[in-house]
N, C-alpha and C positions, 0 to 999 in steps of 0.2 A: 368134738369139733376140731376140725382141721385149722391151725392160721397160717399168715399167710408165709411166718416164715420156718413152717413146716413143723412146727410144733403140735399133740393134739392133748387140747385141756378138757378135763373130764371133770361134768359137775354134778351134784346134787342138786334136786327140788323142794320147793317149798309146798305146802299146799296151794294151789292152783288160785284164782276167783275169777268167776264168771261174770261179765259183763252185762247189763242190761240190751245191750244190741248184740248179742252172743259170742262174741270176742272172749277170749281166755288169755290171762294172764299169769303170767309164772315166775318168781325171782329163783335162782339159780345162784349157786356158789360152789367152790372148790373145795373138799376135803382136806382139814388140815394136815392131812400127812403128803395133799397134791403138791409136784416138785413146780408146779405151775397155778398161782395164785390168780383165780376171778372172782368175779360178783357179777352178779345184771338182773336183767329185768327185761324179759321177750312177751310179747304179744302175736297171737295168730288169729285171725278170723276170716272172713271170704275174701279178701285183697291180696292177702300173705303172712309173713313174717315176718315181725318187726322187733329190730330190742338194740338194747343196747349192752355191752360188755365191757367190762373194766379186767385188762388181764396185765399182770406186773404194772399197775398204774396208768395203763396205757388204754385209751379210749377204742373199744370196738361197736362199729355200726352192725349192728343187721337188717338185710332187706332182701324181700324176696316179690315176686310178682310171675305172672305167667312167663314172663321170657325168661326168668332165671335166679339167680341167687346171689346177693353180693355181700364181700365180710370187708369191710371198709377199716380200716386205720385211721381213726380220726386223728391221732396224737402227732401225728408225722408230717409234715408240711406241702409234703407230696400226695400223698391221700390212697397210700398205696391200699390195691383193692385185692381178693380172690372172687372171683367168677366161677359158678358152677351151672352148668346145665338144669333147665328145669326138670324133674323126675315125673317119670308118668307112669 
């Protein structure tokens, strides 16, 4: 995953769980040897993708919907965002 200040942090999965309305959920973390520490917790079902990430301390959004993809900086006062195209 790309952020937004150009860094890309690589993570590891947990075993997945399925949701009663078919939603799957996943937490995610960083390899202790990553030079770039996260954690989270993403959801995907027929709406999008959803989660949130914790990278250096720092709060990351995820959202996705048909028009597109957004990786949001919560931690920062500005709410600085990356925008990506939706993929087809």
């Amino acid at each position: 995953m790309r952020l937004a200040d150009g860094r890309t942090v690589t993570v590891r999965t947990a075993p997945a769980h399925r949701h009663d309305n078919g939603d799957l959920s996943v937490r995610v973390h960083s390899d202790a040897k990553s030079p770039v520490p996260a954690a989270g917790l993403f959801t995907a079902g027929a709406s999008g993708l959803f989660g949130r990430l914790r990278v250096d301390g720092r709060l990351m959004l995820v959202h996705s919907d048909v028009s597109g993809a957004w990786l949001i900086d919560a931690s920062r006062p500005s709410w600085s965002s990356t925008r990506s195209a939706p993929t087809r």
